[in-house]
gemmi code that builds the backbone of each chain (N, CA, C; Angstrom):
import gemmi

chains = {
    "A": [
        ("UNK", (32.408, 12.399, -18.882), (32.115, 10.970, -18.841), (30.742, 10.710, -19.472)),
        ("UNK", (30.540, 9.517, -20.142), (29.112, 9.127, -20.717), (28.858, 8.534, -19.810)),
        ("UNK", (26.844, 9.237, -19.522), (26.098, 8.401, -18.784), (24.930, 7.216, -20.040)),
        ("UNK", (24.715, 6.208, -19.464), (23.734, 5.439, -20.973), (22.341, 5.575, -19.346)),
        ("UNK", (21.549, 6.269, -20.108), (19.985, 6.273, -18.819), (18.724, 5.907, -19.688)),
        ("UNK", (18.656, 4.190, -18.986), (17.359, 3.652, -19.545), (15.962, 4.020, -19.561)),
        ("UNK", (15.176, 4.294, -19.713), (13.765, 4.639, -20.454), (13.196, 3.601, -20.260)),
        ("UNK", (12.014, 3.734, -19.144), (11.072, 2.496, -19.623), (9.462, 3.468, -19.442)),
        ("UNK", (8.083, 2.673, -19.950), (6.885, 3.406, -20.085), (6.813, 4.308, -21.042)),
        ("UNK", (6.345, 5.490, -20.550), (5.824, 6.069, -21.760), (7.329, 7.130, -21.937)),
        ("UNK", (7.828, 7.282, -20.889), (9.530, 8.141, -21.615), (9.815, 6.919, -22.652)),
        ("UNK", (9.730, 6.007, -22.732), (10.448, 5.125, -23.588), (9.595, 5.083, -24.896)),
        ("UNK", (8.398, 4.963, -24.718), (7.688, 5.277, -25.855), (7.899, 6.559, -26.694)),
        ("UNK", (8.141, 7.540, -25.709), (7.689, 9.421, -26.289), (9.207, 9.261, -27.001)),
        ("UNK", (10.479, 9.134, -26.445), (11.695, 9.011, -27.026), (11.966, 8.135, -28.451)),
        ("UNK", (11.047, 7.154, -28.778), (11.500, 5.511, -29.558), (12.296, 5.005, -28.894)),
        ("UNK", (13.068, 4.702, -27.994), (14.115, 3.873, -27.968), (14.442, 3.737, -26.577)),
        ("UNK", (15.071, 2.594, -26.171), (14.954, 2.475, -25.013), (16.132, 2.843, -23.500)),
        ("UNK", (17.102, 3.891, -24.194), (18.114, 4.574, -23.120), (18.656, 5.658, -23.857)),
        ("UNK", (18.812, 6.452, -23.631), (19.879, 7.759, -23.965), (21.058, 7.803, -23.631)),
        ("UNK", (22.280, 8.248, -24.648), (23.679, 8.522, -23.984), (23.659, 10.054, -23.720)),
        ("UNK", (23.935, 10.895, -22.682), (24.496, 11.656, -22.517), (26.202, 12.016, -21.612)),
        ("UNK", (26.512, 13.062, -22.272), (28.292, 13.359, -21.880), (27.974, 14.461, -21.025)),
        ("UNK", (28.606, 14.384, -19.851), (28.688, 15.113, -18.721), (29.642, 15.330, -17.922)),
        ("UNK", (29.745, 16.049, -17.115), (31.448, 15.948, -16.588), (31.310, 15.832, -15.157)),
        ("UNK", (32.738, 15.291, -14.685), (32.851, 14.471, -13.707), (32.768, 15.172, -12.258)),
        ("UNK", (32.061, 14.990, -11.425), (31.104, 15.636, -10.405), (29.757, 16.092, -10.539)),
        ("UNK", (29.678, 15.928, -11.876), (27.923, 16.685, -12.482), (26.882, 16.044, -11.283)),
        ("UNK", (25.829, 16.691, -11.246), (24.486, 16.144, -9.865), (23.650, 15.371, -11.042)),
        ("UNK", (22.399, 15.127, -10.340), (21.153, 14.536, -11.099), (20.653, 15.999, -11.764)),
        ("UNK", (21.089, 16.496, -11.089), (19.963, 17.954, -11.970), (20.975, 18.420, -12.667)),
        ("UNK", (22.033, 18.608, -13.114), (22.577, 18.782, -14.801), (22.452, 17.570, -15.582)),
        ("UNK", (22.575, 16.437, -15.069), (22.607, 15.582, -15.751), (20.762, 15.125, -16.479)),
        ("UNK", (20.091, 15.881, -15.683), (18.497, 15.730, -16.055), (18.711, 16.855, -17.289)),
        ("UNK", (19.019, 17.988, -17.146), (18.901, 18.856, -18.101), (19.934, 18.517, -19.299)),
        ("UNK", (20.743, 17.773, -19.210), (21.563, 17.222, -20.713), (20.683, 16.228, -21.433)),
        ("UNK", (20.028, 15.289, -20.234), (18.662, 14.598, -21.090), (17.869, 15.051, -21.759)),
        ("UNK", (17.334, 16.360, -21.245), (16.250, 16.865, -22.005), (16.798, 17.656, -23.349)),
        ("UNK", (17.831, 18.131, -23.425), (18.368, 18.825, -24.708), (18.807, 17.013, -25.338)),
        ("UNK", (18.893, 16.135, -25.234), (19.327, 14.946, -26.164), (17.842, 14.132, -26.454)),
        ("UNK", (17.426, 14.307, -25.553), (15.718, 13.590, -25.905), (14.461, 14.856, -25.695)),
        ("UNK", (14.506, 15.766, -26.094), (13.483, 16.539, -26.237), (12.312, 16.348, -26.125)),
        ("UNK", (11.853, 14.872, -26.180), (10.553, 14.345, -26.740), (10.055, 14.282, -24.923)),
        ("UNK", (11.508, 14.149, -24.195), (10.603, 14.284, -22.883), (10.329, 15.565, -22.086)),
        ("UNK", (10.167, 16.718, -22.639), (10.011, 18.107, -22.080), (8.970, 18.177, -21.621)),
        ("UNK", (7.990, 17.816, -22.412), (6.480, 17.470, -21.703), (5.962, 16.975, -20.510)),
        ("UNK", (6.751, 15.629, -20.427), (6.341, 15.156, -19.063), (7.952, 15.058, -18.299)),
        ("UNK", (8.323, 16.414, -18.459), (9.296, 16.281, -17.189), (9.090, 16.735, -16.189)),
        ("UNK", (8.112, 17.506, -15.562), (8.119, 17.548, -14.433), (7.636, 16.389, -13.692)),
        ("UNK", (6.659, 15.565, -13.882), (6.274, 14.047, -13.908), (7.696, 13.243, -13.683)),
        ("UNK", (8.523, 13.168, -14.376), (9.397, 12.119, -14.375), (10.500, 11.878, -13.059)),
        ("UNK", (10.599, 10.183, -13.047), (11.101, 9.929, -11.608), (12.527, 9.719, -12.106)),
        ("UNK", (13.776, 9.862, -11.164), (14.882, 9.095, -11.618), (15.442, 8.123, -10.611)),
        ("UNK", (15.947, 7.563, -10.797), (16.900, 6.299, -10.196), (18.041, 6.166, -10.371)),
        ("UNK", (19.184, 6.205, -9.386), (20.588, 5.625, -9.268), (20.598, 4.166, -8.519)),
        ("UNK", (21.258, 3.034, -9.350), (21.784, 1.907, -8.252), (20.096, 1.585, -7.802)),
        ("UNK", (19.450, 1.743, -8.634), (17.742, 0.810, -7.856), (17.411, 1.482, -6.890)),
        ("UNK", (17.720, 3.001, -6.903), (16.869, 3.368, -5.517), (16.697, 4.870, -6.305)),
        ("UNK", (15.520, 5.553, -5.976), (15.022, 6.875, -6.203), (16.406, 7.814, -5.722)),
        ("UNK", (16.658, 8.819, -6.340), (17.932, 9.657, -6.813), (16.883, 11.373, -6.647)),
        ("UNK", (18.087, 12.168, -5.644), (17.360, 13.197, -5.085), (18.569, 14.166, -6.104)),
        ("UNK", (17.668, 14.834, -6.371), (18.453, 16.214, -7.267), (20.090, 17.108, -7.500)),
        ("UNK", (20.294, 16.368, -6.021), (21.638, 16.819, -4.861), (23.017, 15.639, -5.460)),
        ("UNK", (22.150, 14.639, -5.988), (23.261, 13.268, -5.644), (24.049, 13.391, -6.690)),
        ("UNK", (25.666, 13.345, -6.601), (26.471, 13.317, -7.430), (26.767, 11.756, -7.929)),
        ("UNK", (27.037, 11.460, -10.017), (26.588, 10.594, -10.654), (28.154, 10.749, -10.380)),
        ("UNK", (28.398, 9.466, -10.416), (29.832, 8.224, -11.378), (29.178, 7.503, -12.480)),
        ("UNK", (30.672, 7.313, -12.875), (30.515, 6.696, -14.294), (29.802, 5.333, -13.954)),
        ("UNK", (30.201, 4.882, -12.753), (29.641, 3.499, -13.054), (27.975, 3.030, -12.388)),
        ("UNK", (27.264, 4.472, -12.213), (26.330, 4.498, -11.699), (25.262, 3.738, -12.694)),
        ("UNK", (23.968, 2.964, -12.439), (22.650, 2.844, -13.394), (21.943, 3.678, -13.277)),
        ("UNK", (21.910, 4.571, -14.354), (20.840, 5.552, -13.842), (19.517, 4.930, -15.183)),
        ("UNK", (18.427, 5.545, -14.369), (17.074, 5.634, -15.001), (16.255, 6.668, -15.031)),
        ("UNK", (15.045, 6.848, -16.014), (14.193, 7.530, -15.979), (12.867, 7.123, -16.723)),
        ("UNK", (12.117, 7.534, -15.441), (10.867, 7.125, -15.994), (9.165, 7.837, -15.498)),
        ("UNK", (7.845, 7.587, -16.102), (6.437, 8.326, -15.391), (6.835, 7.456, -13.852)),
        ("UNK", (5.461, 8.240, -13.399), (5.209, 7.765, -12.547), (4.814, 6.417, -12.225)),
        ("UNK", (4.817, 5.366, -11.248), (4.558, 4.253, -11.506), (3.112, 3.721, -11.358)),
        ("UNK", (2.282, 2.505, -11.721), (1.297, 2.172, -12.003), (1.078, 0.632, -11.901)),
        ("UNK", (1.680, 0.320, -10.997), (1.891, -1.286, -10.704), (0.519, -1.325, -9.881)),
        ("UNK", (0.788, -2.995, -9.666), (-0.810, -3.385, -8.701), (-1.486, -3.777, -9.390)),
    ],
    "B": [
        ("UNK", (10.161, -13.750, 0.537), (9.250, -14.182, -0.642), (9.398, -13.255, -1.272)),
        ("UNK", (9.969, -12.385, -2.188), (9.458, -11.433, -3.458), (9.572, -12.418, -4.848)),
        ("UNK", (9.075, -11.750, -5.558), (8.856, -12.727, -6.603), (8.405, -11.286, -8.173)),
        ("UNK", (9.162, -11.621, -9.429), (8.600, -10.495, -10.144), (8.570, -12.241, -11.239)),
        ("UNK", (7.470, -11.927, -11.969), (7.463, -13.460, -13.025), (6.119, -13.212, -14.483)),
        ("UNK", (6.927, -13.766, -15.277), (5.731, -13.692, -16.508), (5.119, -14.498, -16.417)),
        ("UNK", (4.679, -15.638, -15.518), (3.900, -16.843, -15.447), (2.844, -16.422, -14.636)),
        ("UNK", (1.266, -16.589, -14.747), (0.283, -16.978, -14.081), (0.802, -17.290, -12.326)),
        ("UNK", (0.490, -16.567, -11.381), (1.212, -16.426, -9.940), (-0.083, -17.640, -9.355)),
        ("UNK", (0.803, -18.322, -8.450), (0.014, -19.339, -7.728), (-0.147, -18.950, -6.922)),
        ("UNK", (-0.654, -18.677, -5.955), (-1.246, -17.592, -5.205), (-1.813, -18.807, -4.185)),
        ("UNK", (-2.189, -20.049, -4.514), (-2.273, -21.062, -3.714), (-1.132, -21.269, -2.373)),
        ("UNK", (0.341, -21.662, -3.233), (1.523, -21.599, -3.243), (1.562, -20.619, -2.012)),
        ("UNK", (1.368, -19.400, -2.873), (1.975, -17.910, -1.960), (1.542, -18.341, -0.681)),
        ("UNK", (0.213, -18.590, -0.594), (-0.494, -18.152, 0.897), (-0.033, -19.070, 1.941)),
        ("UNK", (0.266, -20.187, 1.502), (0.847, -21.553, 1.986), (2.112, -21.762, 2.523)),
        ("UNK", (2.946, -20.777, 1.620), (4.211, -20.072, 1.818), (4.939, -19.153, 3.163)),
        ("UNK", (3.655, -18.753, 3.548), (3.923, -17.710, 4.908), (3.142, -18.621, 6.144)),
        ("UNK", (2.666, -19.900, 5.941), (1.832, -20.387, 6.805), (3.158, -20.782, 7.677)),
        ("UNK", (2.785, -20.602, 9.592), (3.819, -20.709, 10.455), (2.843, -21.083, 11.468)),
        ("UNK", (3.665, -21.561, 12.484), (2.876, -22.174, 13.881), (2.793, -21.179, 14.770)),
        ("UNK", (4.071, -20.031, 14.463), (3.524, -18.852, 15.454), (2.881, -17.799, 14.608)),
        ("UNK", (1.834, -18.173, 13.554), (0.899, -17.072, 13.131), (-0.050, -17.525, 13.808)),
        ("UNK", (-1.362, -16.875, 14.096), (-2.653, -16.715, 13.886), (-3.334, -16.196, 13.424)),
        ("UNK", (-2.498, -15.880, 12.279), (-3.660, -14.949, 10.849), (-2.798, -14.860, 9.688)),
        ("UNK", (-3.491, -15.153, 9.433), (-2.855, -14.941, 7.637), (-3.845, -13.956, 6.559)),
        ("UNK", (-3.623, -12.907, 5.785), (-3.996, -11.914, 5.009), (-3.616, -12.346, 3.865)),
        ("UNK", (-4.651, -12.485, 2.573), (-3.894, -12.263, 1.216), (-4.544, -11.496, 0.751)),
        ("UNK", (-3.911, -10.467, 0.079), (-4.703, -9.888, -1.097), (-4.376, -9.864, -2.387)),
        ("UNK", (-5.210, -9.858, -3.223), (-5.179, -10.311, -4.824), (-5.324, -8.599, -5.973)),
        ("UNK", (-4.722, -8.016, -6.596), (-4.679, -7.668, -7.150), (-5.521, -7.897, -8.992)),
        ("UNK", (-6.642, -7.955, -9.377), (-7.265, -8.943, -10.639), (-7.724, -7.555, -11.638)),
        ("UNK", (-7.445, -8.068, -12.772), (-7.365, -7.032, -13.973), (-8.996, -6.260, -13.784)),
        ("UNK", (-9.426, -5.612, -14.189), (-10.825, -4.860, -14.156), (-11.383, -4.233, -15.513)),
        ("UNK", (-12.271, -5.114, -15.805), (-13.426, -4.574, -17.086), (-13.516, -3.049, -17.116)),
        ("UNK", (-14.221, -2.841, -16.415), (-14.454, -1.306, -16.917), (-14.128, -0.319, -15.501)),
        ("UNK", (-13.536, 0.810, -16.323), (-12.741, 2.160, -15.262), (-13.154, 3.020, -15.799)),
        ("UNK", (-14.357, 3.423, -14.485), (-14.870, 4.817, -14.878), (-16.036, 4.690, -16.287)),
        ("UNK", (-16.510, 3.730, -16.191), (-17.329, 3.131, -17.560), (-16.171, 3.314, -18.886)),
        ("UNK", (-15.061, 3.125, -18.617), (-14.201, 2.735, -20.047), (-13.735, 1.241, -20.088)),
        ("UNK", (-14.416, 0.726, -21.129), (-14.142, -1.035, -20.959), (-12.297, -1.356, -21.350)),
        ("UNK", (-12.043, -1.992, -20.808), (-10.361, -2.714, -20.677), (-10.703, -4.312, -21.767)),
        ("UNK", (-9.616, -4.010, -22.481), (-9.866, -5.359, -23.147), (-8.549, -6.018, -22.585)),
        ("UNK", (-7.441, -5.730, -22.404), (-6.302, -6.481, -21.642), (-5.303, -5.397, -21.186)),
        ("UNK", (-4.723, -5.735, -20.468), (-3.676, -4.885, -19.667), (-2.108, -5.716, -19.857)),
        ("UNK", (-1.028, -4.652, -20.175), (0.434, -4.765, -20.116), (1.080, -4.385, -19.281)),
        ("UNK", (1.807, -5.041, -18.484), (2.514, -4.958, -17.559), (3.576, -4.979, -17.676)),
        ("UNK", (4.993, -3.903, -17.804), (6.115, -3.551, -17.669), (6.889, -3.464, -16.355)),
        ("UNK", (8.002, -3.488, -16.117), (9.320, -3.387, -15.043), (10.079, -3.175, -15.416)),
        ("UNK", (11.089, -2.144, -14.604), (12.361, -2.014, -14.418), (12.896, -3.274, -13.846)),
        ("UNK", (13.219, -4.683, -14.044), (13.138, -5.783, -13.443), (13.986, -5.368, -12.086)),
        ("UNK", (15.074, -4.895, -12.079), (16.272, -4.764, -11.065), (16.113, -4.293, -10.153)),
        ("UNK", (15.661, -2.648, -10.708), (15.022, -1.910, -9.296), (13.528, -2.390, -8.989)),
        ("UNK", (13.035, -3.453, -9.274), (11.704, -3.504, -9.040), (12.189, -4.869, -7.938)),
        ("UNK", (12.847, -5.207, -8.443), (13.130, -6.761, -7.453), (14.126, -5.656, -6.285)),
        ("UNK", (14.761, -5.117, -6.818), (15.240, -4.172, -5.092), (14.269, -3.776, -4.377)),
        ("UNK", (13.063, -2.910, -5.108), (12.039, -2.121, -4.200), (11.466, -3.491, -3.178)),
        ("UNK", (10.912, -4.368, -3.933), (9.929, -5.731, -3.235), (11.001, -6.119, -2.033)),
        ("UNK", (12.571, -5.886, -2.126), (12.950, -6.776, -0.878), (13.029, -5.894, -0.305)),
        ("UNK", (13.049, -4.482, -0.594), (13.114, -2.916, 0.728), (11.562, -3.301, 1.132)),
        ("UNK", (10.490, -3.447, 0.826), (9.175, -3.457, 0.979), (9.228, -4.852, 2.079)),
        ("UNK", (10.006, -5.386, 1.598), (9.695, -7.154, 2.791), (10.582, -6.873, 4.292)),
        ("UNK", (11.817, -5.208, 3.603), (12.711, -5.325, 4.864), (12.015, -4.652, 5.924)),
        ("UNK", (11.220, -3.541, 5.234), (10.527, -2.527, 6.128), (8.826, -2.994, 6.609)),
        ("UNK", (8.532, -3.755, 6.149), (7.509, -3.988, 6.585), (7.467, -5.022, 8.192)),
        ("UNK", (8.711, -5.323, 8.141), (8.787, -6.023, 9.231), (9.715, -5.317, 10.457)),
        ("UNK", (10.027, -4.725, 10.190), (10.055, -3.144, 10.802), (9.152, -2.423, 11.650)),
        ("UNK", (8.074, -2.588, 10.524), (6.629, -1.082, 10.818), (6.075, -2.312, 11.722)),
        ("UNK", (5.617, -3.394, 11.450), (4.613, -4.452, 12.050), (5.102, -5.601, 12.703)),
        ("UNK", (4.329, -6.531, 13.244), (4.759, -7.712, 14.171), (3.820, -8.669, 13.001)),
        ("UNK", (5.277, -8.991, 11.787), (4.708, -10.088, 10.832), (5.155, -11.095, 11.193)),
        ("UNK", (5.072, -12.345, 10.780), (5.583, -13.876, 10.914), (6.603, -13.805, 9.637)),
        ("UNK", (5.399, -14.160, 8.254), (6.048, -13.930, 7.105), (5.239, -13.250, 6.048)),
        ("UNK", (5.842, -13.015, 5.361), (5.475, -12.398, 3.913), (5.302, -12.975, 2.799)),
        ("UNK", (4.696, -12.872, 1.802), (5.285, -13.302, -0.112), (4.441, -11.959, -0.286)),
        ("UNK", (5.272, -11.720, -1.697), (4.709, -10.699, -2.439), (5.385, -11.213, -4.266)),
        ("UNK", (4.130, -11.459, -4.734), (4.453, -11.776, -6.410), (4.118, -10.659, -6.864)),
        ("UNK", (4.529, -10.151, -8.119), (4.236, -8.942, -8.786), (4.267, -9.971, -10.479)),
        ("UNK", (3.200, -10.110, -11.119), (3.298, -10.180, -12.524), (3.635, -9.417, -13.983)),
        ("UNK", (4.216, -9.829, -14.350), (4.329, -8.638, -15.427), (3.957, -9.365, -17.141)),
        ("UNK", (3.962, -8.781, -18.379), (3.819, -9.119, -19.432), (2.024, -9.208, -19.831)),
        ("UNK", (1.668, -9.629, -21.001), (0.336, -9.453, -21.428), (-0.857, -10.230, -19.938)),
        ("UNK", (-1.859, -9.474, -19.503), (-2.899, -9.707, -18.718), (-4.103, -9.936, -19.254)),
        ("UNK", (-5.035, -10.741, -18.818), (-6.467, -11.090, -19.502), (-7.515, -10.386, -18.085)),
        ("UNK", (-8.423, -10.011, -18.846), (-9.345, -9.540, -17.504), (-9.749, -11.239, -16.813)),
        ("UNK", (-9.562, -10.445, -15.419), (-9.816, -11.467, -14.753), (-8.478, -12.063, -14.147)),
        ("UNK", (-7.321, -11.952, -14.582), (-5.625, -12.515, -14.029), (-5.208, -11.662, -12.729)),
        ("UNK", (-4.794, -12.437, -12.273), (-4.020, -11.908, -11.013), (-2.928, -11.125, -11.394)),
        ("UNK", (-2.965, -9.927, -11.134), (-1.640, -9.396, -11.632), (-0.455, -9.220, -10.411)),
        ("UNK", (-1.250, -9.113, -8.711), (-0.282, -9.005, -8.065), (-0.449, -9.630, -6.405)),
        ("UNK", (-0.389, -10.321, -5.631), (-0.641, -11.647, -4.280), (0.172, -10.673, -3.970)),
        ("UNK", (-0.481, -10.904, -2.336), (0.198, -10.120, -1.289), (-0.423, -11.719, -0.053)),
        ("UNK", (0.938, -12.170, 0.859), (0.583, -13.283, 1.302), (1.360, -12.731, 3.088)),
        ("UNK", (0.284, -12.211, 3.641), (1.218, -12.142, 4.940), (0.943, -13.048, 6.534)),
        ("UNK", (1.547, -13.626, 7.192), (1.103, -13.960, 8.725), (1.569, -13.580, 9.517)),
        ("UNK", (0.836, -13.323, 10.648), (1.341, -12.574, 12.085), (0.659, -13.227, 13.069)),
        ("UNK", (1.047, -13.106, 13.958), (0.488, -13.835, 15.394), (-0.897, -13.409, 15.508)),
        ("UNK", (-1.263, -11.970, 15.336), (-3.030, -11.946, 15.526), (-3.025, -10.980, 14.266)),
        ("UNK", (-4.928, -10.899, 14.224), (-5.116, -10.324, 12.874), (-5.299, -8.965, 12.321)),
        ("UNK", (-4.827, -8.076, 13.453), (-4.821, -6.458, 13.052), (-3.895, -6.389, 12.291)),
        ("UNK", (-2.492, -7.176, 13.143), (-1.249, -6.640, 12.267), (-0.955, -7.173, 11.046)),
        ("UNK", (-1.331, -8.508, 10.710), (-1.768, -8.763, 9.371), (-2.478, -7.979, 8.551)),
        ("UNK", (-3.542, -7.693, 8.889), (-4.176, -6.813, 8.181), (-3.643, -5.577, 7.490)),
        ("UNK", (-2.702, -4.984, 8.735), (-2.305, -3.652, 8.902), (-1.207, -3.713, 7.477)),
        ("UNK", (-0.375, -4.528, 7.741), (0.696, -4.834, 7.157), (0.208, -5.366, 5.572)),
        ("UNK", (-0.719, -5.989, 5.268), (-1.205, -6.222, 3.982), (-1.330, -4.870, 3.274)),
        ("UNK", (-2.090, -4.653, 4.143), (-2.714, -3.077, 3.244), (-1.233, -2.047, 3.262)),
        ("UNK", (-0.472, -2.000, 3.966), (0.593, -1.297, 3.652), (1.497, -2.066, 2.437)),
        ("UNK", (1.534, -3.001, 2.716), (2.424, -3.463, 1.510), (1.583, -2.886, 0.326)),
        ("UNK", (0.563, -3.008, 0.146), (0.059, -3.072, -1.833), (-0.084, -1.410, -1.454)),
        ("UNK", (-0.494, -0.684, -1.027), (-0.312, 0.867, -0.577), (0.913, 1.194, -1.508)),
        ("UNK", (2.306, 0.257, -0.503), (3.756, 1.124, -0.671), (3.940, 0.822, -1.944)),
        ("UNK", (3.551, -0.577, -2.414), (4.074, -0.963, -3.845), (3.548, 0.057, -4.981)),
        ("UNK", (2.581, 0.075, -4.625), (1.761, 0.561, -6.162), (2.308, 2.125, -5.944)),
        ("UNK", (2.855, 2.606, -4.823), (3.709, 4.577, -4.959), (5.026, 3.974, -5.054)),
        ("UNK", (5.655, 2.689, -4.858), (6.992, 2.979, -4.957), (7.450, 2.175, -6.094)),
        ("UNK", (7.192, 1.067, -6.241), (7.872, 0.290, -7.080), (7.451, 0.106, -8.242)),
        ("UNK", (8.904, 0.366, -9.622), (9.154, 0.901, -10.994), (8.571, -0.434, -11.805)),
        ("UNK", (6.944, -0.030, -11.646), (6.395, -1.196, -12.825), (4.838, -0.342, -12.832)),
        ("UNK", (5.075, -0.819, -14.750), (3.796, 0.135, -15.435), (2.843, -0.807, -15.971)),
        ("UNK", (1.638, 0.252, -15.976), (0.588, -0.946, -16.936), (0.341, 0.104, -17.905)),
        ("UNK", (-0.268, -0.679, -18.635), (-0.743, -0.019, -20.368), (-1.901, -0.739, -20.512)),
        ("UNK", (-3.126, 0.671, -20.594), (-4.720, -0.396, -20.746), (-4.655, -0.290, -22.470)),
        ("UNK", (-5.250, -1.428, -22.594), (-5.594, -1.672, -24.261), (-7.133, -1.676, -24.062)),
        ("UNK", (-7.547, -0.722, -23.914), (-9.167, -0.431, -24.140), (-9.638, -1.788, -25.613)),
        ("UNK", (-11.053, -1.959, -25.390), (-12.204, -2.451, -26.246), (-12.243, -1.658, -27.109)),
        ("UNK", (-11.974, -0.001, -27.105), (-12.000, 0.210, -28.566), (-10.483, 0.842, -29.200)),
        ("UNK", (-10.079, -0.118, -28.842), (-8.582, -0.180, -29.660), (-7.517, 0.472, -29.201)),
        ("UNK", (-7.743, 2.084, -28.518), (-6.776, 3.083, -27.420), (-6.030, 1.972, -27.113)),
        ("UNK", (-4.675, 2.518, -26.887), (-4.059, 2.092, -25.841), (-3.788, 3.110, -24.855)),
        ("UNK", (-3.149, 3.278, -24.017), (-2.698, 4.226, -22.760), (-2.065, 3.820, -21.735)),
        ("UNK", (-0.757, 4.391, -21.374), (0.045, 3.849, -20.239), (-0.714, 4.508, -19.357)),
        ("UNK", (-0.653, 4.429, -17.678), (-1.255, 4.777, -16.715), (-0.131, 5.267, -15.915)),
        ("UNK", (-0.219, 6.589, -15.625), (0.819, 7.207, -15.236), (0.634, 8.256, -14.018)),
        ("UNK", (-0.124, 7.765, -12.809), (-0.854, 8.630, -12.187), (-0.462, 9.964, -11.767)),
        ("UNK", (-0.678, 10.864, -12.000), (-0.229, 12.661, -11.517), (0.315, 13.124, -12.682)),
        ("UNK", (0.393, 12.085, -13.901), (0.699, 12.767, -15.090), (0.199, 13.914, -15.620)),
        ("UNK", (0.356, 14.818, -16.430), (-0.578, 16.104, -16.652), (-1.192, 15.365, -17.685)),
        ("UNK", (-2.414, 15.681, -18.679), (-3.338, 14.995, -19.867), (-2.370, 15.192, -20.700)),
        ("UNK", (-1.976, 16.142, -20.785), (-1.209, 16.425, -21.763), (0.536, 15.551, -22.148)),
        ("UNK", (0.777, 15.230, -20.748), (2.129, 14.626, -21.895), (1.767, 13.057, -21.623)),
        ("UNK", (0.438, 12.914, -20.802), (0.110, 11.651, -21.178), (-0.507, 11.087, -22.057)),
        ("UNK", (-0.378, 11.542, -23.243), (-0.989, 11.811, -24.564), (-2.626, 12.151, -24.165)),
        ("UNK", (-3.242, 11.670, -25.018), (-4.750, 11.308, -24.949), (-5.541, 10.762, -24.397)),
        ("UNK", (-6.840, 11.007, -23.807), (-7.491, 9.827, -23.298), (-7.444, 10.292, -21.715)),
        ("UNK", (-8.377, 9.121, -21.111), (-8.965, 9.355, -19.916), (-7.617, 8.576, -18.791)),
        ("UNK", (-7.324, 9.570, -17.605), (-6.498, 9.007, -16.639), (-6.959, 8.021, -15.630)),
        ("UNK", (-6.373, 7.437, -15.131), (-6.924, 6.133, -14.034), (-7.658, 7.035, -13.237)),
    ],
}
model = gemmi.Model(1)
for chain_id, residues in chains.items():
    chain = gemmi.Chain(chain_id)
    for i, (resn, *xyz) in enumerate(residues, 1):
        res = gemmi.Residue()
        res.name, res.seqid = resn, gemmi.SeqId(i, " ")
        for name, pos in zip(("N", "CA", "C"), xyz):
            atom = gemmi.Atom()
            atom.name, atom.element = name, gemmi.Element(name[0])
            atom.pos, atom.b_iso = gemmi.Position(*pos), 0.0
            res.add_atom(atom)
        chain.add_residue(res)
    model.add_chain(chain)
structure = gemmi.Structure()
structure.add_model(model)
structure.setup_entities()
């Protein structure tokens, strides 16, 4: 199944563009699906240990299995205020 | 009250907003852009969001805070888009019956926001740098330049 995982800050900057498609298969966790990101956007290897993710608007733990119709995100750390 | 907006936040409004007959205290705090960090001068600040999950985090932040404390009410504006030194970038408007837990509860809200909720700034230094602010970033994949 294709996941589309938006980019905002400086992943969005380091990448150009503002979401990645990656293809993954159906039961995949956040942590294969983090490591298909990094082989499709390379540009974020640097600051991946830094980087947060998100399913459905809420912080996404390593364990959680993705659906297709999930929002996923990735992004630094945050800097609001 | 959450509120995420590209407009100048009335903060008048906000505070006025949580005013109740069973408070006896009301807390605001103001969030305002800052000249110089660490002696590095700021010529304006950008403010980014995840709009969706950022308007989810602010109403988990309004659900739990009344939870942790004995509030009346809340507002919380968060601004986003180009900042001038000196702009409010983020009102925190709370009342409670007396003034610890106001207090208490102010300072936890801008605490939880600024570790939890998916919105960035980018300083545009005086001498031209830019730099997102990315706190616990390593120097290195935060490109160049000095960290908050």
């Amino acid at each position: 199944m294709k996941i589309n995982i938006l980019l905002f800050a400086a992943a969005r900057d380091a990448v150009g563009r503002d979401s990645v498609s990656v293809e993954i298969a159906a039961g995949s966790t956040m942590s294969s699906l983090r490591e298909q990101v990094l082989l499709a956007a390379p540009e974020l290897k640097s600051m991946s240990q830094s980087l947060l993710w998100a399913v459905n608007n809420e912080y996404a733990s390593d364990h959680r299995v993705v659906q297709e119709s999930d929002a996923v995100a990735c992004f630094p750390p945050v800097s609001g205020g | 009250m959450i509120e995420l907006t590209d407009q100048p936040i009335d903060f008048h409004s906000l505070n006025e907003s949580v005013m109740d007959h069973a408070a006896g205290a009301v807390v605001s705090f103001l969030g305002t852009v800052r000249e110089f960090t660490q002696g590095v001068q700021t010529s304006w600040l950008e403010y980014e969001a995840y709009p969706e999950m950022a308007r989810a985090s602010l109403l988990q932040l309004e659900k739990e805070v009344g939870e942790k404390f004995t509030v009346t009410k809340v507002a919380i504006s968060h601004r986003i888009g180009a900042l001038q030194l000196g702009d409010v970038s983020v009102a925190i408007a709370v009342s409670a019956p007396h003034r610890v837990q106001a207090f208490e509860a102010g300072r936890w809200l801008i605490d939880t926001l600024k570790d939890r909720v998916p919105i960035w700034k980018k300083e545009h230094f005086a001498d031209g740098r830019e730099e997102w602010q990315h706190p616990g970033m390593s120097a290195q994949a935060n490109g160049e330049g000095k960290q908050e």
